[in-house]
C-alpha positions as CSV (number, residue, x, y, z in Angstrom):
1,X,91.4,104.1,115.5
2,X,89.3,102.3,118.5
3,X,90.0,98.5,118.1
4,X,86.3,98.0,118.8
5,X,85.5,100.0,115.8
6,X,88.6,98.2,113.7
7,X,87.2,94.8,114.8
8,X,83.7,95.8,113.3
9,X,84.8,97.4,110.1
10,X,86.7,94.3,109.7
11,X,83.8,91.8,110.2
12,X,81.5,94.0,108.0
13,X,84.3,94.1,105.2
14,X,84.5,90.4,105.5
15,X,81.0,90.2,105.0
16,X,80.6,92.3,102.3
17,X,82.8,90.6,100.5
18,X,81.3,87.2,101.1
19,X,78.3,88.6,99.8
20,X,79.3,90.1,97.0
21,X,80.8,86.6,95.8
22,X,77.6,85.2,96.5
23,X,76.2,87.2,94.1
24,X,78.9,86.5,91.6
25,X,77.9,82.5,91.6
26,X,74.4,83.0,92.2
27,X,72.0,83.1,88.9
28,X,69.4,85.7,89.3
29,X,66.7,83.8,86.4
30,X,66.7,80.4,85.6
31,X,64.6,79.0,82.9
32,X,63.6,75.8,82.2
33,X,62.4,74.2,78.7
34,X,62.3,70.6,78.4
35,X,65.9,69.9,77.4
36,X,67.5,72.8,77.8
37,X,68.2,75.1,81.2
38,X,69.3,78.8,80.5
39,X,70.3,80.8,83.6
40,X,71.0,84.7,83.3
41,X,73.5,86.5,85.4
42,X,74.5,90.1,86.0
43,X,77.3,90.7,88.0
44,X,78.0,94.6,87.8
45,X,76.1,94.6,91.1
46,X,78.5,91.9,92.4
47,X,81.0,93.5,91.4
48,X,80.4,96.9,93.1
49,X,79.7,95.1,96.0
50,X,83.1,93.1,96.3
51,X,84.9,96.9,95.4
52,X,83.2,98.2,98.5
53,X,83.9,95.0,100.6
54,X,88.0,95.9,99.5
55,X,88.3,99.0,99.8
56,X,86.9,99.3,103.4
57,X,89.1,96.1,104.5
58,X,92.1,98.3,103.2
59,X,90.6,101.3,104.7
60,X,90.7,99.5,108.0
61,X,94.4,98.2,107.7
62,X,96.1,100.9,106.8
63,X,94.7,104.1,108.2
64,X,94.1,102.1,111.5
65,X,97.4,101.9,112.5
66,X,98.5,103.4,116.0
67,X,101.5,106.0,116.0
């Protein structure tokens, strides 16, 4: 593999990943009544997005070794 195109898939993994644990911590709805703050949270999307994030980071390591 090119090491131009290693060093990229690398940086995109990378930022995948920190993405995807953005979206992990994240709350997508917030409400607030008086005394009480609820705050509501999928994280299948988060999830899927870390997965993706992995599995092109290990993509990149292993099949990109030169012979």
């Amino acid at each position: 593999m090119n090491k131009t195109i290693k060093t990229i898939l690398i940086v995109v993994a990378i930022a995948i990943l920190v993405y995807g644990g953005y979206q992990l911590i994240t709350p997508e709805a917030s409400v607030d009544i008086g005394i009480a703050e609820f705050e509501s949270q999928n994280n299948k999307n988060a999830y899927t997005t870390i997965g993706v994030g992995v599995v092109i980071l290990l993509a990149t390591l292993l099949l990109g070794k030169n012979k």
